[in-house]
N, C-alpha and C positions, 0 to 999 in steps of 0.2 A: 504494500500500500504506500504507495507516494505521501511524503512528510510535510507539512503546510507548514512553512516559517511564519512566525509570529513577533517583528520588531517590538520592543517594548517601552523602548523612549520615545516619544515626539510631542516636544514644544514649541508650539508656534508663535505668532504673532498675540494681541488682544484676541480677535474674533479668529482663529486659525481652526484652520481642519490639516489631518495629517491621516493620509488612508493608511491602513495597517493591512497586514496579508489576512485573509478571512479564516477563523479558526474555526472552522465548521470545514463539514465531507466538502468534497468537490464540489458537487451540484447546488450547496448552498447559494444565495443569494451575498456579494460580496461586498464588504463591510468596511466602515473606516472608522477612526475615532476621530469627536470632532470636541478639540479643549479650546476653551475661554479661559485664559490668563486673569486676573481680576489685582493681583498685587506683584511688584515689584521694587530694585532698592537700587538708588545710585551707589556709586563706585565709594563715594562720603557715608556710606550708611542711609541716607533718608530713604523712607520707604513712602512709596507713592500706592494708592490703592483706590480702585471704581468702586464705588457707592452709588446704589439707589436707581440701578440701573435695571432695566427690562430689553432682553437681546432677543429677538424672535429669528429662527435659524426654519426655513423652509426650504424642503429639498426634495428630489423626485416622489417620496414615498412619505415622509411624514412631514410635521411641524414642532420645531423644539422650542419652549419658551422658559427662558433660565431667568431668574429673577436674583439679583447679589443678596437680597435681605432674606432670604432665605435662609441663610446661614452669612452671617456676617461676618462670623470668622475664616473661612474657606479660602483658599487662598486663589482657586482655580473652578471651573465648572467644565464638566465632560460629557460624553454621551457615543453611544455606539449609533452612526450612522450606513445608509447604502452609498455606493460609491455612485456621484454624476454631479448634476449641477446646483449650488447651492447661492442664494444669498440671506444673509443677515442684518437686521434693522434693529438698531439703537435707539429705544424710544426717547421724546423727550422727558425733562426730569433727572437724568444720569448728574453727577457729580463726580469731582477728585478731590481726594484728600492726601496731605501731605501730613504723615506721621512723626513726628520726632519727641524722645522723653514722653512719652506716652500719653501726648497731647494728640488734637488733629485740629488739621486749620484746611479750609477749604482752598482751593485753586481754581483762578478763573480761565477756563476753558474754552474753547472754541471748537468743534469737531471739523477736519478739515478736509475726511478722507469721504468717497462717496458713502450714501446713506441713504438705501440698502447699499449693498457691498456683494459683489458676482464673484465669486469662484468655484473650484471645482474640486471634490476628492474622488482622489483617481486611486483604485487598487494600488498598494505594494507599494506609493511612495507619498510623501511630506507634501503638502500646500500650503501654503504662506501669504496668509491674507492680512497684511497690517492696517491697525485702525490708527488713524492720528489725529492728533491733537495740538491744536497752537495755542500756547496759554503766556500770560505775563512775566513767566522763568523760564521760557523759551519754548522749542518745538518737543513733545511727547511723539514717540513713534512707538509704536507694540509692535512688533517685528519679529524677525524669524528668531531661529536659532534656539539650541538646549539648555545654553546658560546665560541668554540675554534674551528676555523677552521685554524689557522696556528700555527706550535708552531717553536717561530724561537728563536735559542739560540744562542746568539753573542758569541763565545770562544775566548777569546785572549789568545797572543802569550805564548806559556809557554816556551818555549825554544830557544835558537838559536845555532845551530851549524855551527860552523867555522871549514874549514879544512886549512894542512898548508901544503906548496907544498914546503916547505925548509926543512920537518922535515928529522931528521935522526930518527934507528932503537931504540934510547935512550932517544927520545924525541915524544913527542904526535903529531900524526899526525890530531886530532879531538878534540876538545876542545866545551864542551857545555855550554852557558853560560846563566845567568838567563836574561830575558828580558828588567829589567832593568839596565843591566849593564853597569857600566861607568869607562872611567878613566882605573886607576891599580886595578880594580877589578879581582879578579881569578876566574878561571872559576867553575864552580860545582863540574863538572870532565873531565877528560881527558881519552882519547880510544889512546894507541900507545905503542909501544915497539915492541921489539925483534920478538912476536909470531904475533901481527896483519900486520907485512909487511909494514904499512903503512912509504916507504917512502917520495913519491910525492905524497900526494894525492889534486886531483883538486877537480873537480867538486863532489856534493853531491845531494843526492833527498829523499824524505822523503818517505816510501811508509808502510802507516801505523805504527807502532809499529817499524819498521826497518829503520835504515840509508843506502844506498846507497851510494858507495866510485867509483871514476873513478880515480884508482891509477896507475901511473907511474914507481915506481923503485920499489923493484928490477925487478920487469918482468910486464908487460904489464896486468892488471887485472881488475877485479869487483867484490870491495869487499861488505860485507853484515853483519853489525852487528847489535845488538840487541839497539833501541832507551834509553832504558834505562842501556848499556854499560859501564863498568867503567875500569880503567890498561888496561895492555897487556895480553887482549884477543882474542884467534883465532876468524878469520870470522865467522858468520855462514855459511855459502858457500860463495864462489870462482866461477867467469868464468875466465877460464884463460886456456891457453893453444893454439896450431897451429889450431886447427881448428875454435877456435873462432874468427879471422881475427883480434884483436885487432893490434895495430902498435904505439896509441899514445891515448887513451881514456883523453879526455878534459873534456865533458857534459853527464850530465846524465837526461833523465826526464822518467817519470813514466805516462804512459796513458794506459786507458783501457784494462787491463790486461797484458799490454808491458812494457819492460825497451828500451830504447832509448837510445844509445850511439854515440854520436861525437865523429869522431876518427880522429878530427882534420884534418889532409890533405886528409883523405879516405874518406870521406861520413861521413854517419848512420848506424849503424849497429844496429835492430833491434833484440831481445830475448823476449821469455815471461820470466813474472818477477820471475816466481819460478825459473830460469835455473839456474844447477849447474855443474860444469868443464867444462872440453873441449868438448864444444858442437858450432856447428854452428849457426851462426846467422839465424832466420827465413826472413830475406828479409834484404835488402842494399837502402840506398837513395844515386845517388853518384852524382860528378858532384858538388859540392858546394862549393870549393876553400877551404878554413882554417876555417872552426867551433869551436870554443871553447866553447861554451857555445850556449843550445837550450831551448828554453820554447814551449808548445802546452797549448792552448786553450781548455779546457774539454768542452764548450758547443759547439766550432764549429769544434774541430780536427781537428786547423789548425797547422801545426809545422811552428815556428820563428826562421831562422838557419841564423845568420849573417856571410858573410865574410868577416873577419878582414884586409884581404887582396886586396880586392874589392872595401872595405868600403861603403857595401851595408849590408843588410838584406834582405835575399829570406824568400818568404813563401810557403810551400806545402802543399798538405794532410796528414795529418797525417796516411795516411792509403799509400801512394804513395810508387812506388818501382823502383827500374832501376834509368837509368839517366833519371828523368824526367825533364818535364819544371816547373819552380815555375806559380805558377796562378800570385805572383803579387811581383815587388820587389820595397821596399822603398832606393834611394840610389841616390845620385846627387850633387853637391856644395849647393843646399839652406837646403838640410837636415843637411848638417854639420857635416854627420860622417864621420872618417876618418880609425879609426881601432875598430869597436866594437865588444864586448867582449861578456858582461853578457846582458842578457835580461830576463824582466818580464810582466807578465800578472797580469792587476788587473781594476776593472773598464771597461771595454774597452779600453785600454790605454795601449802601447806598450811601456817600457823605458829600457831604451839601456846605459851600461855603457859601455865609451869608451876610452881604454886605450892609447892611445897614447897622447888623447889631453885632459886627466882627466873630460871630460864632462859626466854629466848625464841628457838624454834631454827624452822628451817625448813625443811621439807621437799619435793618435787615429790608432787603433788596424787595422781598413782600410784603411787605406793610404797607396798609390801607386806613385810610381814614385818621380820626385825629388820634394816631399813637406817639406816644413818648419815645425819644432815640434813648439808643441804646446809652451814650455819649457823650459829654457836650465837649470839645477845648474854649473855654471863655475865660473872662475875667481881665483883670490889672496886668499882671504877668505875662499875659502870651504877649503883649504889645500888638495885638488883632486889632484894625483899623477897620476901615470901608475896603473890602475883600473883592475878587474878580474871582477870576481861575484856579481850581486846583485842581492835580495831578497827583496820583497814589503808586508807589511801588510797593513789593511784599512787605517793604519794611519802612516806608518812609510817606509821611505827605508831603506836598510840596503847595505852598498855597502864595497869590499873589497879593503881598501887603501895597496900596495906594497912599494909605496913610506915611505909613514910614520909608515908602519907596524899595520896598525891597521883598524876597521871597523867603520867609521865613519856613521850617521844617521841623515837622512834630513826630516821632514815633506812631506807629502806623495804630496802635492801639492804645495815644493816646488820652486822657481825660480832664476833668478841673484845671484851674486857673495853673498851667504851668507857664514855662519860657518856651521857646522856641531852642532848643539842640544846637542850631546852626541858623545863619540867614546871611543872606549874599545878593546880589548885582543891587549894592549899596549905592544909591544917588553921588555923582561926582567922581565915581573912582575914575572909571575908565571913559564913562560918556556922560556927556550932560545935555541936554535931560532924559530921564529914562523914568518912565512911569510904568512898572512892571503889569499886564492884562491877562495874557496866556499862558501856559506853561505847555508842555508835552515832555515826553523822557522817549530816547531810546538804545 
């Protein structure tokens, strides 16, 4: 009787199948093993692990639906499949958590890999279906191989850019600074003068290799220069012009192939990101009182559009068009805002800097109606003035002080009347005048 080998390692990717030889007689129906990865650990120890996830695996013969809360401690999830064609769907709701000291802190993610996800187990050999992930500590990839199934690379900040909404034609309206900057430190370099326009520029968004400008004087625009920009150089492109409906561009963000602009008392005006001149907006959000600043959620494409005026924060789809209704708005006396400005996403966790009453408070990313933040930074101490922009790394905020001209920086969790850690692109060092609006990191 002929001997069926039966391989007994196979690790794959996050969503991997790996056919095995079918241990059953000949005439058996033949069979593979199909493993879900669910936790793995960088080269440093941290262990990175999918929570709250629902993975539906359908294939010629059956339907597999593996749920991680099932057993929360598991490391992995498996299943004996037929060999042919399969894909796998990630439902919405999935998280990442980052384990260290026997804490867990969430990770903001973005899924980047298709979803459902095609492949195939094929009799007697390995499939390698990687699921990825771009998240704020860089690119997650689940990937092949026996003793790497996750490879996660923490990238820290390597820049910050500040724009300044006081500059003139003479002076830099973009100042990049290094990450540990403090004090009267100068910046790397400076993007402004005569040919890039940038009089007023507010708000800023990072979109790859390119900065993002939501500028003001002389004419109503979006500018676009190159990340690693230095002097007074032209844009690479411009939207500008009567048919792009600009009036008063505040915020900028960048999602799934779109550029996003607040235009302040108009709505949203939505573009895809390559748009260049006078070109119409592809769809409007209107209806939202005074926006200045908007952040969106990459894993749930929800957009966070406060109005300053209101002193609420609406949320919508990101996908939404026309005057729609918000699904859900945070806004009341116990939340404590009174004109918010800048908002970020990180964690799960929604924090709102608010210019009129220099708070920075924080709230969970679902929260609806008049709820208390978690949070506040206030007080004598932080030196929190009339606030614009801020910008959140895993471990830092970065917020833009008006008052004291400058961009002060608080530990990412934290609370009550402290100081500010660090603060920098201090009035007079290196440019005069520089009235700090936007921030971005990358």
């Amino acid at each position: 009787m002929r001997a069926v080998h039966c391989p007994v390692r196979t690790v794959l990717g996050f969503v991997a199948a790996s056919a095995l030889g079918a241990c059953a007689a000949p005439d058996s129906p033949a069979t593979g093993s199909l493993t879900i990865q669910l936790v793995t650990a960088t080269p440093g120890g941290t262990e990175y692990r999918l929570r709250d996830a629902t993975i539906t695996v359908t294939g010629p013969e059956s339907v597999e639906v593996f749920h991680t809360e099932d057993n929360p401690d598991r490391g992995s999830l498996s299943a004996t499949v037929a060999v042919g064609a399969y894909t796998a769907l990630l439902d919405p709701g999935w998280r990442l958590e980052r384990v260290e000291s026997f804490s867990e802190t969430g990770v903001n993610a973005e899924l980047i890999s298709d979803n459902p996800l095609h492949f195939t187990v094929e009799f007697d050999q390995r499939t390698t279906v990687p699921l990825r992930f771009r998240t704020n500590l860089g690119e997650i990839d689940l990937s092949q191989g026996y003793d790497l199934v996750l490879d996660v690379d923490e990238v820290a900040v390597q820049g910050i850019v500040v724009s300044s909404s006081g500059a003139a034609q003479t002076e830099p309206g973009l100042a990049v600074f290094a990450p540990d900057a403090s004090g009267t430190d100068a910046p790397l370099r400076t993007i402004g003068g005569f040919t890039t326009t940038l009089d007023h520029a507010s708000s800023i968004a990072m979109a790859g290799h390119e900065i993002v400008v939501a500028d003001q004087l002389p004419e109503f625009a979006i500018d676009v220069f190159p990340r690693d920009g230095s002097g007074d150089l032209e844009p690479t492109r411009r939207i500008v012009g009567d048919s792009t409906e600009l009036s008063n561009p505040s915020g900028v963000a960048v999602y799934n192939g779109e550029l996003y602009v607040a235009n302040r008392f108009e709505g949203i005006l939505v573009f895809p990101l390559a748009a260049s001149g006078d070109v119409a907006p592809t769809r409007r959000i209107t209806g939202l009182g005074e926006t200045r600043q908007i952040a969106i959620d990459r894993e749930t494409g929800e957009l966070f559009a406060p109005d300053a005026r209101a002193g609420v924060i609406r949320v919508f789809p990101a996908t939404a068009s026309g005057p729609v209704a918000p699904t859900r708005t945070i806004g009341g006396p116990t939340t404590g805002l009174h004109e918010p400005c800048g908002v970020a996403l990180i964690f799960g966790k929604l924090l709102v800097a608010d210019a009129s009453n220099g708070h920075i408070s924080t709230f969970r990313e679902l929260d609806d109606g008049d709820t208390a933040p978690l949070r506040v930074i206030s007080s004598s101490a932080t030196a929190l003035g009339f606030l614009a922009d801020l910008a959140v790394s895993p471990d830092e905020i970065y917020v833009a002080n008006q008052i004291t001209h400058d961009v002060d920086v608080f530990p990412i969790n934290a609370s009550g009347n402290l100081a500010p850690t660090r603060s920098f692109a201090r009035i007079g060092v290196a440019f005069h005048p520089f009235t700090p609006f936007g921030i971005a990191l990358f």
